[in-house]
mmCIF file of the N, C-alpha and C atoms, coordinates in Angstrom:
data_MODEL
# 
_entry.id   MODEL 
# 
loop_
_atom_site.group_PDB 
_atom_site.id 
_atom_site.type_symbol 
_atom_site.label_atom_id 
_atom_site.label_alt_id 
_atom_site.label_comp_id 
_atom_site.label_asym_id 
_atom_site.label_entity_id 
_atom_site.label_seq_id 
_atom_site.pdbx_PDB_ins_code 
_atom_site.Cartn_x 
_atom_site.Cartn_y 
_atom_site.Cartn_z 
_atom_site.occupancy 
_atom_site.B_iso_or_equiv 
_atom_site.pdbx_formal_charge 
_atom_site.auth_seq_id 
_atom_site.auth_comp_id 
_atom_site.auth_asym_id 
_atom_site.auth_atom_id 
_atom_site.pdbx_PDB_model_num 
ATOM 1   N N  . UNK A 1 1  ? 74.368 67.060 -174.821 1.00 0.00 ? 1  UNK A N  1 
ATOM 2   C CA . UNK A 1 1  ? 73.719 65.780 -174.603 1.00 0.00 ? 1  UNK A CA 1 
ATOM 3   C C  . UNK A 1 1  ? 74.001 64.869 -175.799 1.00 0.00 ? 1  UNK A C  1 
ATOM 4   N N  . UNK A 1 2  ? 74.435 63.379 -175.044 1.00 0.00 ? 2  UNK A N  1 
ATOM 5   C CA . UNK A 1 2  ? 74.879 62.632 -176.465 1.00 0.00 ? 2  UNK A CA 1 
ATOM 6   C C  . UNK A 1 2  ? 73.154 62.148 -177.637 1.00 0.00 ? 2  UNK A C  1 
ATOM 7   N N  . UNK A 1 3  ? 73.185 62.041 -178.638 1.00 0.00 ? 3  UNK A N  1 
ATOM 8   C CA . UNK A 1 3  ? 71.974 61.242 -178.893 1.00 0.00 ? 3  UNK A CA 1 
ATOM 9   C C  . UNK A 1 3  ? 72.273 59.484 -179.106 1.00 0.00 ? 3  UNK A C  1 
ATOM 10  N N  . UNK A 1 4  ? 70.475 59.083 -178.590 1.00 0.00 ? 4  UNK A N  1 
ATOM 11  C CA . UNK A 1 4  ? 70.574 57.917 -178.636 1.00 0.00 ? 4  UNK A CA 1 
ATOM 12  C C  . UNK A 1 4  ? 71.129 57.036 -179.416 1.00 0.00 ? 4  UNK A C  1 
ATOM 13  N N  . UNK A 1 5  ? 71.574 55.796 -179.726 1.00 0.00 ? 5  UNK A N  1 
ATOM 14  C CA . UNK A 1 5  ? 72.177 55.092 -180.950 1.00 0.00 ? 5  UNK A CA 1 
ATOM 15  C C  . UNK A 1 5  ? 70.662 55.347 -181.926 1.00 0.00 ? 5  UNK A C  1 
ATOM 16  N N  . UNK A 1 6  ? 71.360 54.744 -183.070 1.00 0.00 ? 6  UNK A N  1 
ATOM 17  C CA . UNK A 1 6  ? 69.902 54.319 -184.064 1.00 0.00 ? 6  UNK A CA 1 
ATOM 18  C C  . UNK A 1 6  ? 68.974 53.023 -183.536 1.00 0.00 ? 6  UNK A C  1 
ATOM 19  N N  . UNK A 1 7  ? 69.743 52.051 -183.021 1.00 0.00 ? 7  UNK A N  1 
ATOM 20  C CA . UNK A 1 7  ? 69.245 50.967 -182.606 1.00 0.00 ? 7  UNK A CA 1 
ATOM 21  C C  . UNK A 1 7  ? 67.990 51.271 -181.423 1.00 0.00 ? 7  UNK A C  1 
ATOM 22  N N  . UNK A 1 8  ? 68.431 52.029 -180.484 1.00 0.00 ? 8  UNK A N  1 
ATOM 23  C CA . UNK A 1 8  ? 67.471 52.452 -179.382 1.00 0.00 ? 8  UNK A CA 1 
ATOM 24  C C  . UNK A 1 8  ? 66.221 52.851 -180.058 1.00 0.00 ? 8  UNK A C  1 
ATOM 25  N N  . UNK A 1 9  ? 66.352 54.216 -180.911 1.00 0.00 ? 9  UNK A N  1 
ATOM 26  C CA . UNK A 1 9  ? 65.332 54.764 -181.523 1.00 0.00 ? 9  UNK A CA 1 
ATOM 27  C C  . UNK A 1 9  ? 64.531 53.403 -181.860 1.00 0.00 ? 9  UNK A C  1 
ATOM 28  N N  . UNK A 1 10 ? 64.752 52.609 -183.062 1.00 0.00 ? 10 UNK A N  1 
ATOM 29  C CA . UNK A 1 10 ? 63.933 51.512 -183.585 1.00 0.00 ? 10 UNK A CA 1 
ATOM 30  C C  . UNK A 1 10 ? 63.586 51.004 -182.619 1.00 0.00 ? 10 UNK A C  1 
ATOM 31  N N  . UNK A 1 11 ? 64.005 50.259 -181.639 1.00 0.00 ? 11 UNK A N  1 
ATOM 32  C CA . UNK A 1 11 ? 63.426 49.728 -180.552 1.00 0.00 ? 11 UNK A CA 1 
ATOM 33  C C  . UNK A 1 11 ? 62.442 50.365 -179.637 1.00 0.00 ? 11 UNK A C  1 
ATOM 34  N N  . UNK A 1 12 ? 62.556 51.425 -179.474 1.00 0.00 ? 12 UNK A N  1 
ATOM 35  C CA . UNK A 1 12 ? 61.343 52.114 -178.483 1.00 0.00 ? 12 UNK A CA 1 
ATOM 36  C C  . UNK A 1 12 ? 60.113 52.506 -179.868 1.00 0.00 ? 12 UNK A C  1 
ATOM 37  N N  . UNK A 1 13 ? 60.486 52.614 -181.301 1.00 0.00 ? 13 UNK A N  1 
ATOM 38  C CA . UNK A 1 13 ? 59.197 52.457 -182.213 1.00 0.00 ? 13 UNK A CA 1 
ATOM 39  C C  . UNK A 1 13 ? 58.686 51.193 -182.097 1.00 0.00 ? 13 UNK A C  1 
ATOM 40  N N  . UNK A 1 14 ? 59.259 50.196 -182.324 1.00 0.00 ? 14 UNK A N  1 
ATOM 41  C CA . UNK A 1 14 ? 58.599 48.665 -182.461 1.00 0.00 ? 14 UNK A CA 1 
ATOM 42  C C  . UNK A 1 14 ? 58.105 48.451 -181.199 1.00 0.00 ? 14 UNK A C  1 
ATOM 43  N N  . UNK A 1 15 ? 58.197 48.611 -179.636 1.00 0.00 ? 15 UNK A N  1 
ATOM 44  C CA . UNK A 1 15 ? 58.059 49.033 -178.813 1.00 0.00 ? 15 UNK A CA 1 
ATOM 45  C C  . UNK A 1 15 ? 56.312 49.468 -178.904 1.00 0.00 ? 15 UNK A C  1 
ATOM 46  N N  . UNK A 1 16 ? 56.242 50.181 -179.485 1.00 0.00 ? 16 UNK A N  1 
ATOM 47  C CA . UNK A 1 16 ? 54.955 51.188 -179.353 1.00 0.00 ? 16 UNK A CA 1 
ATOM 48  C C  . UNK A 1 16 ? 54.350 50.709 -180.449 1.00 0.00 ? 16 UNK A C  1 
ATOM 49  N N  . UNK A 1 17 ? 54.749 49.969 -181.707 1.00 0.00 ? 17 UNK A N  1 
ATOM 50  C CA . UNK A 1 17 ? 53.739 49.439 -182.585 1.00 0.00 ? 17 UNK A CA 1 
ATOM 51  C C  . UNK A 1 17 ? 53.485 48.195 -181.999 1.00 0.00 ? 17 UNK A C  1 
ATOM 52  N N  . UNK A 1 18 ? 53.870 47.320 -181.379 1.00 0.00 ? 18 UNK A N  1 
ATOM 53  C CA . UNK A 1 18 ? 53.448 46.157 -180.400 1.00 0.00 ? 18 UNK A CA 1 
ATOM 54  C C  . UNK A 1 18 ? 52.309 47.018 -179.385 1.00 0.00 ? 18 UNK A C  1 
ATOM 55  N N  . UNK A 1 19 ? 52.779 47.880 -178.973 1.00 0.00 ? 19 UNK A N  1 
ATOM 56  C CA . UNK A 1 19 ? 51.394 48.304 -178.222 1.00 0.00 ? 19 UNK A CA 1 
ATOM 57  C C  . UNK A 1 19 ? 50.391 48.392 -178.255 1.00 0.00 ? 19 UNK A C  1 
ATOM 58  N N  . UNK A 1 20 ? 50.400 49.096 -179.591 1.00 0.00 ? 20 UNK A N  1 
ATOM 59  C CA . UNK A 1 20 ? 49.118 49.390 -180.426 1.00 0.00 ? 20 UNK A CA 1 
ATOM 60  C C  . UNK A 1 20 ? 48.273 48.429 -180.995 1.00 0.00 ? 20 UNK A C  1 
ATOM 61  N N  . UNK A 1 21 ? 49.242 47.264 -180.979 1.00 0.00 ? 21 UNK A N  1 
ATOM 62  C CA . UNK A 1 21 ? 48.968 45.908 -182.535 1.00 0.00 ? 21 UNK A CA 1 
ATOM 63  C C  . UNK A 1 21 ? 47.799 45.597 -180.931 1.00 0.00 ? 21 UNK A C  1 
ATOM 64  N N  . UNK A 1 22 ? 48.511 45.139 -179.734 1.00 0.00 ? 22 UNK A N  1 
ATOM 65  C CA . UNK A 1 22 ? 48.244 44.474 -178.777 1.00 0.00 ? 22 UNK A CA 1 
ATOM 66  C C  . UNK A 1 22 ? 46.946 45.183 -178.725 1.00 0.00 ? 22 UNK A C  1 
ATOM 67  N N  . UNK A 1 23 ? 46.435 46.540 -178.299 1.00 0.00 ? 23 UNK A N  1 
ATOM 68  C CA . UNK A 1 23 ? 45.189 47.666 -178.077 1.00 0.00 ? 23 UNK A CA 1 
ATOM 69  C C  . UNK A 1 23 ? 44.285 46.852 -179.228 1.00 0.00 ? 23 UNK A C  1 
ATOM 70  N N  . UNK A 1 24 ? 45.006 47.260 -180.324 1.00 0.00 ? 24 UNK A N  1 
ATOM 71  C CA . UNK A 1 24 ? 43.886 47.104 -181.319 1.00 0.00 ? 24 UNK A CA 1 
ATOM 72  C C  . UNK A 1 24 ? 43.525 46.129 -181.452 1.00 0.00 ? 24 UNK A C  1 
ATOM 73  N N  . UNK A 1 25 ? 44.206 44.377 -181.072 1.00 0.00 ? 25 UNK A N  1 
ATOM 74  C CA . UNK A 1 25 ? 43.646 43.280 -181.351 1.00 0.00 ? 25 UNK A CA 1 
ATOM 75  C C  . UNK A 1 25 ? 42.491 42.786 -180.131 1.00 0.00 ? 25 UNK A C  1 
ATOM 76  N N  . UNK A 1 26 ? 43.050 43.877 -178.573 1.00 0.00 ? 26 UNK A N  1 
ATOM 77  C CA . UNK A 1 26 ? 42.352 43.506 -177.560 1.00 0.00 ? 26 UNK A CA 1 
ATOM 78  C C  . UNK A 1 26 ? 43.395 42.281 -177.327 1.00 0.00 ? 26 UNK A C  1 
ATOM 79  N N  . UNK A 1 27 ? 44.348 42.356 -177.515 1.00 0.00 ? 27 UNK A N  1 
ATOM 80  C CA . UNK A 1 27 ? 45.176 41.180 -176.297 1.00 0.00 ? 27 UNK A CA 1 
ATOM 81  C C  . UNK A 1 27 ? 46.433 42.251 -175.558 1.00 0.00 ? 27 UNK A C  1 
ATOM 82  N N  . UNK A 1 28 ? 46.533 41.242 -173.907 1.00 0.00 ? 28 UNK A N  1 
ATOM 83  C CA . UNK A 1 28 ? 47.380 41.841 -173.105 1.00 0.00 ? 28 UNK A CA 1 
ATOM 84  C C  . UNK A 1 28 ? 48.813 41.687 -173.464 1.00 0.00 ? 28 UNK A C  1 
ATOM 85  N N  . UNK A 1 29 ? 49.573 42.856 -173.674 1.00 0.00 ? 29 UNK A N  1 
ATOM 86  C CA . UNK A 1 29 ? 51.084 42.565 -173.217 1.00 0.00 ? 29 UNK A CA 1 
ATOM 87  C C  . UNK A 1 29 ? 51.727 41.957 -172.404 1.00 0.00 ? 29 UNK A C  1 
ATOM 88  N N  . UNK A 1 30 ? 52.732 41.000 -172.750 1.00 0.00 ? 30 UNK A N  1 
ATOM 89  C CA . UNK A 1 30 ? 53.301 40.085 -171.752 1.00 0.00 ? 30 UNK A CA 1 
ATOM 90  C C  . UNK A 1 30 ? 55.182 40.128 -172.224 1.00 0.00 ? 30 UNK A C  1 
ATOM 91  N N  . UNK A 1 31 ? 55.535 40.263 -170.952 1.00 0.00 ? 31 UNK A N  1 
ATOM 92  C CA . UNK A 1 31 ? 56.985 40.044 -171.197 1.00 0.00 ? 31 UNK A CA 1 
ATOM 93  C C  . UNK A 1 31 ? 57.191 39.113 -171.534 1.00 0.00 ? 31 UNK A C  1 
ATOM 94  N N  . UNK A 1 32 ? 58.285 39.002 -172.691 1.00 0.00 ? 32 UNK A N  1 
ATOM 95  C CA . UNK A 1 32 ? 59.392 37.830 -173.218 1.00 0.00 ? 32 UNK A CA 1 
ATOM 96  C C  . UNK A 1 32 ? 60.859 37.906 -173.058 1.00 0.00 ? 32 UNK A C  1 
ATOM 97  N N  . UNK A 1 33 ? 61.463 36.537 -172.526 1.00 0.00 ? 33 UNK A N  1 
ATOM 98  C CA . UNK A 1 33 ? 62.903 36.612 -171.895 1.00 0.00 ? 33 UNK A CA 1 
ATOM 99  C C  . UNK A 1 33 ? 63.561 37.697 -173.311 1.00 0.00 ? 33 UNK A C  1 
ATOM 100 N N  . UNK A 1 34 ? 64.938 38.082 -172.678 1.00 0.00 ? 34 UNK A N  1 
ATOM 101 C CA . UNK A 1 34 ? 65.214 38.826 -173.856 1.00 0.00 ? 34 UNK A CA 1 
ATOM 102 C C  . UNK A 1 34 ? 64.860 40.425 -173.858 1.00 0.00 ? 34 UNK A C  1 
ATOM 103 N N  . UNK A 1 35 ? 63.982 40.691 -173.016 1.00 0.00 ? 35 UNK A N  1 
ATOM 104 C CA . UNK A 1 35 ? 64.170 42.143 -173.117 1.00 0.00 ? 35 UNK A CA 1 
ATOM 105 C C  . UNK A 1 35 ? 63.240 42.362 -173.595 1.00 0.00 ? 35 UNK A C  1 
ATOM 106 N N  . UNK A 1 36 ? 61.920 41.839 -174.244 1.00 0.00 ? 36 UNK A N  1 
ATOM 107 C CA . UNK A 1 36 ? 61.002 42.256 -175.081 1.00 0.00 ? 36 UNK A CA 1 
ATOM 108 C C  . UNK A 1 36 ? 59.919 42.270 -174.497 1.00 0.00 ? 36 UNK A C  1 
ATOM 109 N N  . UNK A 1 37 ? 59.136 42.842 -175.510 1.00 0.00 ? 37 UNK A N  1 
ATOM 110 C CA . UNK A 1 37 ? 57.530 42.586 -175.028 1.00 0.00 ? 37 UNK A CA 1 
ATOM 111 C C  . UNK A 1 37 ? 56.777 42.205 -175.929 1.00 0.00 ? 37 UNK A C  1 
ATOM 112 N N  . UNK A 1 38 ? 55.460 41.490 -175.769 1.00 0.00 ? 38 UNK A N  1 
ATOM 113 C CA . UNK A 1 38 ? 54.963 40.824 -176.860 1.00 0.00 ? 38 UNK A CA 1 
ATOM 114 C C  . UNK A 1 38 ? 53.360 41.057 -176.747 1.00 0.00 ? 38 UNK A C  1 
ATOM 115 N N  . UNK A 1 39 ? 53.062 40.345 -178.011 1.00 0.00 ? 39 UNK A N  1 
ATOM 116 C CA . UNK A 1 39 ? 51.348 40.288 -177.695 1.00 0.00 ? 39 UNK A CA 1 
ATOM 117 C C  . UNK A 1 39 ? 51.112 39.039 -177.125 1.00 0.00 ? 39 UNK A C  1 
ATOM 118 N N  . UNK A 1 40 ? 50.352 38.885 -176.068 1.00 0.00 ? 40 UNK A N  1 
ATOM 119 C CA . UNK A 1 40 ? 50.105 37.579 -175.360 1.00 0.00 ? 40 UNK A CA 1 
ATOM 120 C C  . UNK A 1 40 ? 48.496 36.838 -176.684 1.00 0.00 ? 40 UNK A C  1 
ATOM 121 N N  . UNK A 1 41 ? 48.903 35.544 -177.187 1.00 0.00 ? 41 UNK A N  1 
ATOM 122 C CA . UNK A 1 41 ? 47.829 35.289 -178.297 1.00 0.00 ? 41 UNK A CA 1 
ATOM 123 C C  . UNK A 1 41 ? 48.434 34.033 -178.510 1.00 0.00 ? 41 UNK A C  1 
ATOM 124 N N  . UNK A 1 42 ? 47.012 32.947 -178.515 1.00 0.00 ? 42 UNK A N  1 
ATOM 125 C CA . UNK A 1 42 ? 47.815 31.483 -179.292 1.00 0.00 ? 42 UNK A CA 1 
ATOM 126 C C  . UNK A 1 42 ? 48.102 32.311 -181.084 1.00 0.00 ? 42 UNK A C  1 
ATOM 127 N N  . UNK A 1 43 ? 48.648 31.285 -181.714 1.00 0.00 ? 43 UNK A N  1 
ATOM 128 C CA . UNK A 1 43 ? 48.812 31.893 -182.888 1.00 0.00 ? 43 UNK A CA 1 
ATOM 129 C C  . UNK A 1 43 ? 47.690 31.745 -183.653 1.00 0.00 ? 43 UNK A C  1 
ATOM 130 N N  . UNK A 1 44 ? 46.091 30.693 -183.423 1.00 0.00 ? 44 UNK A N  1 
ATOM 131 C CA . UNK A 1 44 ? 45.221 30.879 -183.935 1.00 0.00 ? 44 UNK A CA 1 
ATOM 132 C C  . UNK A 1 44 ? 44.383 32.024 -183.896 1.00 0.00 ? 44 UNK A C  1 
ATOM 133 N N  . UNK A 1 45 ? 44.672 31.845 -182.490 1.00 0.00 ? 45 UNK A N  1 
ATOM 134 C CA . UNK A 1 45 ? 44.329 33.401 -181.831 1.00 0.00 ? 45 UNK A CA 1 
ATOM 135 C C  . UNK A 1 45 ? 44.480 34.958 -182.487 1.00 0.00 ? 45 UNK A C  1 
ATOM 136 N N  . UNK A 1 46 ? 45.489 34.717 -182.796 1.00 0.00 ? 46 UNK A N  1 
ATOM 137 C CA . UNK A 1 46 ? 46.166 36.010 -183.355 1.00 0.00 ? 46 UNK A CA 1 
ATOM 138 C C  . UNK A 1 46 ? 45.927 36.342 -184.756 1.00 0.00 ? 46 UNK A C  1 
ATOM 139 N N  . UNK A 1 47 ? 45.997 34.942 -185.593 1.00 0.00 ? 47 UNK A N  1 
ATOM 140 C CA . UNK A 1 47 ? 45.441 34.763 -186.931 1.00 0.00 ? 47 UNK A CA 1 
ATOM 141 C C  . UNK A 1 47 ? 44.024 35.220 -187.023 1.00 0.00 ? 47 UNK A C  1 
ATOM 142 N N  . UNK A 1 48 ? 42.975 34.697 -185.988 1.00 0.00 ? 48 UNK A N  1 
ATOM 143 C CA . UNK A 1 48 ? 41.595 35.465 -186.491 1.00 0.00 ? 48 UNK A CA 1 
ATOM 144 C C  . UNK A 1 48 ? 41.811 37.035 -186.030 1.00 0.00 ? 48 UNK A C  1 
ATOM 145 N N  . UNK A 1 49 ? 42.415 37.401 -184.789 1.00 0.00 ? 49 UNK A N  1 
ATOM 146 C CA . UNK A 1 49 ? 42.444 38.843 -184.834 1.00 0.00 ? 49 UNK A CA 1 
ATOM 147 C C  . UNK A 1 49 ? 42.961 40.277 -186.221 1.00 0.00 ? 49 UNK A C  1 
ATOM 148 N N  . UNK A 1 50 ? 43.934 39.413 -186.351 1.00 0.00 ? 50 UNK A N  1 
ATOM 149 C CA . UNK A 1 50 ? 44.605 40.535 -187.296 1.00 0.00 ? 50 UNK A CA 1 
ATOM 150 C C  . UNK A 1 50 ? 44.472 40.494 -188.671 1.00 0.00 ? 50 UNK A C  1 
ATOM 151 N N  . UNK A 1 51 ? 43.623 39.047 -189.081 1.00 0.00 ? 51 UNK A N  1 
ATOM 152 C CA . UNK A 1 51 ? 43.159 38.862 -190.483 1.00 0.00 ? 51 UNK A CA 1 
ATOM 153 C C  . UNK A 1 51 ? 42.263 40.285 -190.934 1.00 0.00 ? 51 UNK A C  1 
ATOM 154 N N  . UNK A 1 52 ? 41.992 40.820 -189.993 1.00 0.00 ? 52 UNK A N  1 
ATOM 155 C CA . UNK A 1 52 ? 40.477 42.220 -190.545 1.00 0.00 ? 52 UNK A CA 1 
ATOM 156 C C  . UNK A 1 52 ? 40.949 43.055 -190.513 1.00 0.00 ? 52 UNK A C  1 
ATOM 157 N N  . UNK A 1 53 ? 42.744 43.087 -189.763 1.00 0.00 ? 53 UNK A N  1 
ATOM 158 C CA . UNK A 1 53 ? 43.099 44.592 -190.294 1.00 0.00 ? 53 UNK A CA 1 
ATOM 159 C C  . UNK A 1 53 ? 43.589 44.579 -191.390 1.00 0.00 ? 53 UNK A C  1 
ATOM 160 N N  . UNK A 1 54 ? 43.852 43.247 -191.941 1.00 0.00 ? 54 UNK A N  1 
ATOM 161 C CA . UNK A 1 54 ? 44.831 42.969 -193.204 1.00 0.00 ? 54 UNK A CA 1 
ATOM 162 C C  . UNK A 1 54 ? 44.171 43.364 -194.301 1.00 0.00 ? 54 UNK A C  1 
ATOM 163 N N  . UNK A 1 55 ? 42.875 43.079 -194.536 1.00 0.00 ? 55 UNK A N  1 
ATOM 164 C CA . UNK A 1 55 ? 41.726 42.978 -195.802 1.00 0.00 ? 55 UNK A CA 1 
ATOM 165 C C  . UNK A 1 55 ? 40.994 44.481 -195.800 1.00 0.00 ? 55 UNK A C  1 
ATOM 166 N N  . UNK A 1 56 ? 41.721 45.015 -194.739 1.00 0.00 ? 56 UNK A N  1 
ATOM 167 C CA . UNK A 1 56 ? 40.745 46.613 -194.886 1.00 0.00 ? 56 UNK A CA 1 
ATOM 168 C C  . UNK A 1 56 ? 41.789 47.341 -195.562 1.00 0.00 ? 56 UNK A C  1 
# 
């Protein structure tokens, strides 16, 4: 069996830390053109969420 590139690997991690970021802030995942996935959040939005994981 061949193994994956390196590139794949990183991508299915960042992949799963978007998941988590998304769980833990309480916002839904939303596709972005491009192949990606994102946290759905205005950016104020996102600024009060993730400011409290920053300071802990």
């Amino acid at each position: 069996m061949q193994e994956a590139p390196a590139w794949f690997a990183a991508s299915c991690a960042a992949g799963a830390v978007t998941e988590a970021l998304a769980d833990r802030l309480g916002l839904p995942l939303i596709d972005v053109p491009g192949n990606h996935v994102g946290a759905s959040a205005e950016p104020a939005e996102f600024a009060r969420a993730v400011v409290p994981l920053l300071v802990h």
